[in-house]
N, C-alpha and C positions, 0 to 999 in steps of 0.2 A: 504493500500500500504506500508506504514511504517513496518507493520509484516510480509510482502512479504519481503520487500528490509533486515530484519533482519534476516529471516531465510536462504535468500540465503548467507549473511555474514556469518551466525554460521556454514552454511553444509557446506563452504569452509574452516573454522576453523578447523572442525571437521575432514577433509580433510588431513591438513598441521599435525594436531594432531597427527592423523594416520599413515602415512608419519614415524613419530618418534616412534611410536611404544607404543604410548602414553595407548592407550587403550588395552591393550595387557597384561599393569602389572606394576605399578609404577617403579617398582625394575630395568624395561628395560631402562630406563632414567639415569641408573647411570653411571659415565664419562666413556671414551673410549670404551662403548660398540657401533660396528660398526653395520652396517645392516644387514650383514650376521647374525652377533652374535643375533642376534633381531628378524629375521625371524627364527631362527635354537630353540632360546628358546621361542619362542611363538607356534612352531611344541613341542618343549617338553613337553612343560604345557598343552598339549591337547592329552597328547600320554597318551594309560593306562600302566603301567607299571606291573600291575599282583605281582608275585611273593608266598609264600607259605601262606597256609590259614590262616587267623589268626583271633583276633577279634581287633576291630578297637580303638585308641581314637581318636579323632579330635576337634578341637578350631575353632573356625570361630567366626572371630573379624569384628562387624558391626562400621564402620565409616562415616561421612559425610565427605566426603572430596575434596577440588580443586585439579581440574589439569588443569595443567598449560597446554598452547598452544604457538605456535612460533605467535610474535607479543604482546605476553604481555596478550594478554586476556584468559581468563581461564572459565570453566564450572567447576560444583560441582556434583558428585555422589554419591551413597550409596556404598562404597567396601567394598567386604571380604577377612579380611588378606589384605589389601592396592591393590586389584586388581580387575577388572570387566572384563569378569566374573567372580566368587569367583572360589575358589580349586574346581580340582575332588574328591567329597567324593568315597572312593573306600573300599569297604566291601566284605566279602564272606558271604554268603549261610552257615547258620550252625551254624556263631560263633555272637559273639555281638558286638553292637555299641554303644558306649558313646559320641554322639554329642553335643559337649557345645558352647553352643552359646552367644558371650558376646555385650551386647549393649553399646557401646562408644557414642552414640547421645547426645546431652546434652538432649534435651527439649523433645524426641519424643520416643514411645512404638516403639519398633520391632519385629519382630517374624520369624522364618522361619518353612515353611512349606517343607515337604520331601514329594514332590508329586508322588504319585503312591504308595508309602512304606506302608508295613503292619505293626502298628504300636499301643499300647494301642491308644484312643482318645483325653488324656490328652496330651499326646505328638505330637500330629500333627500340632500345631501352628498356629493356626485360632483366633487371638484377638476376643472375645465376642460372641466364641462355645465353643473351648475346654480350653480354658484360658484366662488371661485377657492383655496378653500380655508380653515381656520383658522390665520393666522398667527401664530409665535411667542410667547407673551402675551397673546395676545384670546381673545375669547368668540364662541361663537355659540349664537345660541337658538331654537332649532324649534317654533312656538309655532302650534296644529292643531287643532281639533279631532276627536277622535276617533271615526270613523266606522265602526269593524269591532270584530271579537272573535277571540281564537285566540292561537294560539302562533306568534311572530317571532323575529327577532334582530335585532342591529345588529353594525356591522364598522365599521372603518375603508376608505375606497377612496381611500386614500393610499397607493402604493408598494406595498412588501412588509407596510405593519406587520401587518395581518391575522395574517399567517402567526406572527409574533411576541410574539401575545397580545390585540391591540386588538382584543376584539368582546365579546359579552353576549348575554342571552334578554329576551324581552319577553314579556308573559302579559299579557292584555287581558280582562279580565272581560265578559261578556256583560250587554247591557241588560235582557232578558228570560232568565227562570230558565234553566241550563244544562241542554242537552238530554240531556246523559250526566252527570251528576252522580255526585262520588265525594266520600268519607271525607275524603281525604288525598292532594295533587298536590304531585308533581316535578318538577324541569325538568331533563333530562340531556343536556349540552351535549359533543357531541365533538368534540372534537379531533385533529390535529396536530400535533406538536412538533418540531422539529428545533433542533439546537443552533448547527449551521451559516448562515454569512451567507444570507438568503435570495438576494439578490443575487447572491452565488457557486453557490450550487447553480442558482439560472436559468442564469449560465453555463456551468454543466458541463454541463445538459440542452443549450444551444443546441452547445456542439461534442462531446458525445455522447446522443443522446437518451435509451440503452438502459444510460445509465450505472449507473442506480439496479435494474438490474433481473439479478438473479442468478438469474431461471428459465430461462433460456433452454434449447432445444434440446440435446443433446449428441450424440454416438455410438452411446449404446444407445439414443437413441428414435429415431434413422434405421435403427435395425436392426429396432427394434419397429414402425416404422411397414411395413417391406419386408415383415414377415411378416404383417402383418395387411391390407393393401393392395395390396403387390405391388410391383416395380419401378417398373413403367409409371406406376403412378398414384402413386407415393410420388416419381416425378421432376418430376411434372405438376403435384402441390401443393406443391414445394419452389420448382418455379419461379418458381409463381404469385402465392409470400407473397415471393421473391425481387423480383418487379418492382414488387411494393406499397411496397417498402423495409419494410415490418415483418413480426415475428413472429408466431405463433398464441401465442406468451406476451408480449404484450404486452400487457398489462390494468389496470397502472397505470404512469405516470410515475415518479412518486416511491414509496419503499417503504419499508420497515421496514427497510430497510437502513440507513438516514439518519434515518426519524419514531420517534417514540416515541406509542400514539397514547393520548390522556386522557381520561375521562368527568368532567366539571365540574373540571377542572385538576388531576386526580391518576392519577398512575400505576397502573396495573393494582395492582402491590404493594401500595399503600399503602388499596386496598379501596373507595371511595366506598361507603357505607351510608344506603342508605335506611330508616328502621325503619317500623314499621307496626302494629298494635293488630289482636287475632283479630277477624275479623269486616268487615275494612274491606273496602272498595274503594277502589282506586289509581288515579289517574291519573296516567301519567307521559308528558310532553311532551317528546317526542326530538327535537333541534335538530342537523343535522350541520352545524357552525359549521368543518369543518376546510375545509384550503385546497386538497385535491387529495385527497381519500380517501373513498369512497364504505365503505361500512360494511353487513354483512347483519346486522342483531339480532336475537334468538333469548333466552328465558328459559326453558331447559331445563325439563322440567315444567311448566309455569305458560302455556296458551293463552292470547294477547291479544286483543282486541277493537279493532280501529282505526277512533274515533270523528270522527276532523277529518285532513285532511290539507293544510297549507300555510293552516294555522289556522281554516281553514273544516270546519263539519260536515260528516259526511257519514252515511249511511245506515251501521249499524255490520258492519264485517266480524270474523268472527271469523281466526283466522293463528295459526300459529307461527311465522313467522317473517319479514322482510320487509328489503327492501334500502332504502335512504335514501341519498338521492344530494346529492353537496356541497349545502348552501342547503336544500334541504328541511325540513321540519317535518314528521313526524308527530306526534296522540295518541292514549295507547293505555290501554286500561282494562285492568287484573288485577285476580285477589281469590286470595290464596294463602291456604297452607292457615294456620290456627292459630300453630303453635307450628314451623315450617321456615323455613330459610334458602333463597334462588334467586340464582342469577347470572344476571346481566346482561350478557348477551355480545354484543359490539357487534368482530365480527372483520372486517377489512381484506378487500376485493371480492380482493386479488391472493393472500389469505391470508399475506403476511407478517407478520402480526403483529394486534395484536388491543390493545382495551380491556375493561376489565371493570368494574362495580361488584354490588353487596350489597342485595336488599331484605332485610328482616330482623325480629324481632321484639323481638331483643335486643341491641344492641352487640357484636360483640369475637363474631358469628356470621359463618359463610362456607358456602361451596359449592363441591361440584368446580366447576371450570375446565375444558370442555372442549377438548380438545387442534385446534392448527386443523387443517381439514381441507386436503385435497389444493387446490394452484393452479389453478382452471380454465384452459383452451387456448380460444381461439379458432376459428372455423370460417367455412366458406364464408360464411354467412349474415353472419356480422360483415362478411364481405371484399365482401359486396353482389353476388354469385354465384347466379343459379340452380344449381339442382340439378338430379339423373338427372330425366329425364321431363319436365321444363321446358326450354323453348326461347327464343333471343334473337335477334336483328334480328341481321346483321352492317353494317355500310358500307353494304353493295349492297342491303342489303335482305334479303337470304339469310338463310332459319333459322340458327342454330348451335345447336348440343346443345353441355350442358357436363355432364362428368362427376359423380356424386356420390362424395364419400370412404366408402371403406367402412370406415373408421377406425369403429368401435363407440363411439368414448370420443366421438369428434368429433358422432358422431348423436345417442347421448342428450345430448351439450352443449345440443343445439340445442331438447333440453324431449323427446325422444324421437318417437316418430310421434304420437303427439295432441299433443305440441308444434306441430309442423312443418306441423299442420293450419292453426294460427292466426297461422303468419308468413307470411300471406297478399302476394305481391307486389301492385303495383297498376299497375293497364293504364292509365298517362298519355293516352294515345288516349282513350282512349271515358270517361274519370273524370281529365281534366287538372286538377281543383282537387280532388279527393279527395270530391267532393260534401261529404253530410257524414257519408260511411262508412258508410252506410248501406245502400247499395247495393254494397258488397264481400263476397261472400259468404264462409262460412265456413269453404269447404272442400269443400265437396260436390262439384263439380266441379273443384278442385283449382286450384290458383294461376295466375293467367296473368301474364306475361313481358312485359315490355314495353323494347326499348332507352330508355337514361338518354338517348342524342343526342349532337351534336356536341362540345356544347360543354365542354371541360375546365375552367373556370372559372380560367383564367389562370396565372400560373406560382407563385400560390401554391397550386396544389394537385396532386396526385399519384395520386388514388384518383377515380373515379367508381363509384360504386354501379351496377351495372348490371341490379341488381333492386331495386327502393325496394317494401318491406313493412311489411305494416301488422303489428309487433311491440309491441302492449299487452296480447296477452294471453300472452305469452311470459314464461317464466318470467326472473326477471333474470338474467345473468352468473352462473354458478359456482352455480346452484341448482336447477338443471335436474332433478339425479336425488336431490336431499334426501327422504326418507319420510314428510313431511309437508307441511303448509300452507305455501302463499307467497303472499303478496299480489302483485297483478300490476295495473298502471295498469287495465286491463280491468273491475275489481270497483268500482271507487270510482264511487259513484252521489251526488251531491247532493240532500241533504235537502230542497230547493227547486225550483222551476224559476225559470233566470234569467229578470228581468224585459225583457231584451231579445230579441222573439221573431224582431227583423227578419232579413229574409234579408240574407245578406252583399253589401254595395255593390261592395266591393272585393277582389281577391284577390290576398297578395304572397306570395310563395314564395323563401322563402329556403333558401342551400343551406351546410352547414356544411363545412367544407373545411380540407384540413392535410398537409403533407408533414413526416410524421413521421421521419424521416430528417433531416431541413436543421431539424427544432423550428419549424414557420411554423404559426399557424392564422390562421384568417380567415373571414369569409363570402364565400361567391361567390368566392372567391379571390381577396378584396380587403383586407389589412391596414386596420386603423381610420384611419391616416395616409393612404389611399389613397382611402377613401371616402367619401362622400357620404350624408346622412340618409335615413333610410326615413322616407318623409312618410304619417303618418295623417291624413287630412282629420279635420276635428272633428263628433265628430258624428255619422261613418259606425260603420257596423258592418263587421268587416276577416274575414277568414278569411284566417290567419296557417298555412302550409302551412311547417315544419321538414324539412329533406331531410335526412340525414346518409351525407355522401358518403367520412367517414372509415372505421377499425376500430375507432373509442374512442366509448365511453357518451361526451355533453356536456348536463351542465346547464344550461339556459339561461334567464336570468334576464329576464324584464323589468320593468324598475320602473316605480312609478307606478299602474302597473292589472293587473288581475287575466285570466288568459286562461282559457278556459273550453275543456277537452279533451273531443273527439270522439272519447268511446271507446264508441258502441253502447250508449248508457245516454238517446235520445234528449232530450226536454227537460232533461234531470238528468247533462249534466255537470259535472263536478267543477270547480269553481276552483283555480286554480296558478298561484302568482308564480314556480314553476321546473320545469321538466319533464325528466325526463333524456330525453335521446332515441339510444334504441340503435342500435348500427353496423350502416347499411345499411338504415335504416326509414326512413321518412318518417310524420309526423304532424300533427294537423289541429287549429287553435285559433282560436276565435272572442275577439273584442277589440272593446269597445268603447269607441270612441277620445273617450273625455268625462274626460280629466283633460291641458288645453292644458298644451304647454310642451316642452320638451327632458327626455326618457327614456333613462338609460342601457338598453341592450339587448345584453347578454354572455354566454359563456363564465362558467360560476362557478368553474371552476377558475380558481386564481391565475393561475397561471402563460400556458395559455393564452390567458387575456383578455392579459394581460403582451405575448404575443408579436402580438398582433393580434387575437383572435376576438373582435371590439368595435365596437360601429354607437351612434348614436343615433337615438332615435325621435321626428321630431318631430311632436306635435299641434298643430293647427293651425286656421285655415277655410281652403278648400280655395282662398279669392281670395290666399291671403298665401301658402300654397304656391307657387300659378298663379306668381308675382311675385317669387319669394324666387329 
């Protein structure tokens, strides 16, 4: 109760904090700057400013440091340049970047990682893959050049600091004219915030996992499930999520119970304003830079158009509204109207809690705030279950039928019955690499069942998916029965066709794995301390096969190179440096292995990569593998 009664203390500090503009940029604290002036330079500092091509230098200065709050009491961050978030790094396409980066900590290594960037492996900033860190008072400098375009970030992959401030955006101008071109771009970076030791909240996950999570089940929804299901089957899915050790509300780790969450380092109160001229087109470039919080965004009134995703173009979709998952990047074009204010609603996947900011036309303008909506539940499909009319292997070989819930709330979760068309299972027998999903129909003949197999993948895992489906055209988590538009991984087509047409050499399948319960993740159910590298020969072309054997969405990042998703868009899939991949799916990614060296390959949630969900990738020639 004590850590209840203090964190509501700290999120109304964090509150009053915000209010001043605190979080926004130390520099906004200095005397007579009014609220305008506060809200007008914190729309600055998130504006790109473009201007002619050149090649870049840049300083980013890591500091620990307090900031002060109204009331006397103060929190500590990790800033770059005395600000959270740090600078836009802003590069062109063509020319070069010298990023130096200096560690002021006294006691502690830092490092910053340029996630998404193509870059030597020495330079990507992984303490104890590609370096050994920035020591106390030294420098290090990333010196590349630059060979892409789009919207990135950088983070620290030191410890907890991420979580505590150390990260930024990157905007990389195109060498050739921009193919969506707009008026006026922003870069809106989410966040979030807790006030608590990261280090101690990881331990409170590790001896309770469901600590942060105040949705849980009670007494009237075992009575409301009895009435709507029945005994029988309201005992049989009580069981079921019983032996998984989790909940049907378990949808995020950490919550609003503990975050506070921020659009460009300010509180929902305190408004982030973007302003804007009648007549424009916007571009605004959404980074979810937070360390466990996936976000669905929505700008009530105002359709978007999602032109690039994970900084690459892509064929333009139109949306109202669309989920971003830790580490991603979308951009998205608007043109509001004249003379109207819109929010920017950017609310928490578990619905605790939300961020917000302001496009606008004039300063000291707002917009209702929509109230969040109800928590989504979890369902079979998360728990990697067939359904009524689908059938599974048992041991001996024997069919088994598995019930369907007749829970109503549970079936439209699942996208409804034209949902339920396209979380298509995949028959491992006759499609054991996923081909390249091409060959998985869409429903006409209706899903087929395939046993997941023996193997449990070791004693760090708890859960096997016992129907791996193909879920990219599935609506995401908690969006299922919204009244309009959702982007769905399904839609995003690439403006190109990659230049590698080879058929894949090699195929590794990895399986994502976690006892949620004991806090373990891992691949294969093997912690990073326990494992050994996944070897890409150099050179080869990889079909890179993702399982998710858990009930939790996982980002997964690889750095270094870009993987190319098999979502039924043949030549013209999408490029993605992170992919969320939903509970009880399995998904399909082509890789080609032409950037040598050691690749971290993780989990982008903090905490889980923390607990283990962490490999490296090593590129290589296939005689140095053979030997190594």
């Amino acid at each position: 109760m004590n850590d209840q009664k203090t964190n509501t203390q700290r999120r109304r500090l964090l509150q009053a904090m915000a209010a001043s503009g605190m979080l926004a940029g130390l520099d906004m604290f200095l005397p007579g700057v009014s609220w305008a002036d506060t809200m007008r330079k914190a729309g600055e500092a998130a504006r790109v400013k473009g201007g002619p091509p050149r090649s870049v230098t840049q300083d980013f200065h890591i500091r620990r440091e307090g900031i002060g709050i109204a009331g006397g009491h103060a929190s500590s961050a990790y800033t770059i340049n005395h600000s959270i978030p740090g600078p836009i790094a802003e590069l062109w396409e063509g020319h070069d970047a010298l990023l130096r980066v200096h560690n002021h900590i006294p006691d502690e290594i830092t490092s910053i990682h340029w996630h998404g960037i193509l870059l030597p492996f020495q330079m990507d900033g992984v303490p104890g893959v590609t370096f050994p860190g920035i020591q106390p008072g030294e420098t290090f400098e990333a010196h590349f050049p630059v060979r892409q375009y789009g919207t990135y970030w950088y983070h620290s992959h030191a410890g907890f600091q991420e979580q505590v401030g150390q990260l930024g955006p990157i905007v990389i101008h195109p060498a050739e004219p921009e193919a969506n071109p707009a008026d006026r771009e922003y870069v809106l970076v989410l966040t979030d915030w807790t006030f608590e030791d990261p280090a101690r909240l990881f331990a409170k996950l590790k001896e309770s996992s469901d600590y942060y999570n105040f949705n849980q089940r009670t007494l009237v929804d075992l009575v409301d499930e009895v009435e709507q299901q029945g005994l029988t089957q309201t005992i049989k899915s009580r069981l079921a999520w019983n032996k998984m050790r989790m909940s049907p509300r378990d949808i995020a780790d950490v919550t609003g119970h503990t975050y506070t969450y921020l659009m460009n380092g300010q509180h929902p109160a305190a408004n982030w304003t973007g302003l804007f001229n009648a007549g424009e087109r916007i571009k605004l470039r959404v980074i979810n830079a937070s360390s466990m919080t996936y976000f669905n965004v929505r700008i009530p009134g105002l359709p978007m158009t999602v032109v690039a995703a994970d900084g690459q173009n892509i064929e333009p979709v139109d949306t109202d509204e669309f989920q971003i998952a830790v580490a991603e990047t979308y951009d998205v074009i608007v043109e509001p109207a004249p003379d109207k204010a819109y929010t920017i609603m950017a609310e928490s996947m578990d619905r605790s809690g939300y961020t917000r900011g302001t496009l606008a036309p004039r300063p000291g303008m707002s917009a209702t705030v929509p109230a969040l909506r109800t928590p989504p539940t979890r369902t079979m499909i998360d728990m990697g279950m067939p359904m009524q009319g689908m059938a599974m292997d048992d041991e001996s070989g024997q069919k088994m039928s598995m019930p369907q819930p007749h829970d109503g709330a549970q079936i439209s979760a699942m996208g409804g019955m034209a949902g339920m068309q396209h979380s298509q299972a995949i028959n491992r027998a006759t499609n054991p690499v996923a081909d390249d999903l091409s060959h998985m129909g869409m429903g006409n003949s209706g899903p087929v069942i395939a046993r997941h197999g023996p193997d449990k993948h070791g004693p760090g895992n708890i859960t096997v998916a016992q129907a791996e489906r193909y879920r990219l055209a599935d609506r995401p988590t908690g969006l299922a029965d919204v009244d309009h538009r959702v982007l769905t991984y399904s839609q995003l087509r690439n403006v190109s066709v990659p230049p590698d047409k080879r058929e894949p050499s090699k195929t590794i399948e990895v399986h994502l794995t976690g006892n949620m319960d004991r806090y373990m993740w891992s691949f294969d159910g093997h912690e990073y301390s326990q494992a050994k590298p996944i070897d890409f020969p150099y050179g080869d072309r990889i079909r890179l096969i993702l399982v998710n054997d858990t009930m939790m969405e996982h980002p997964i990042h690889l750095h270094g190179m870009f993987m190319e998703l098999e979502n039924h868009q043949g030549n013209h899939g999408p490029y993605k440096h992170t992919i969320s991949v939903l509970p009880g799916s399995r998904v399909s990614l082509l890789v080609t292995a032409d950037e040598p060296g050691r690749w971290a390959f993780h989990c982008h949630l903090l905490y889980h990569m923390e607990a283990g969900m962490f490999r490296v990738v090593r590129v290589a020639p296939a005689s140095e593998i053979d030997h190594a």
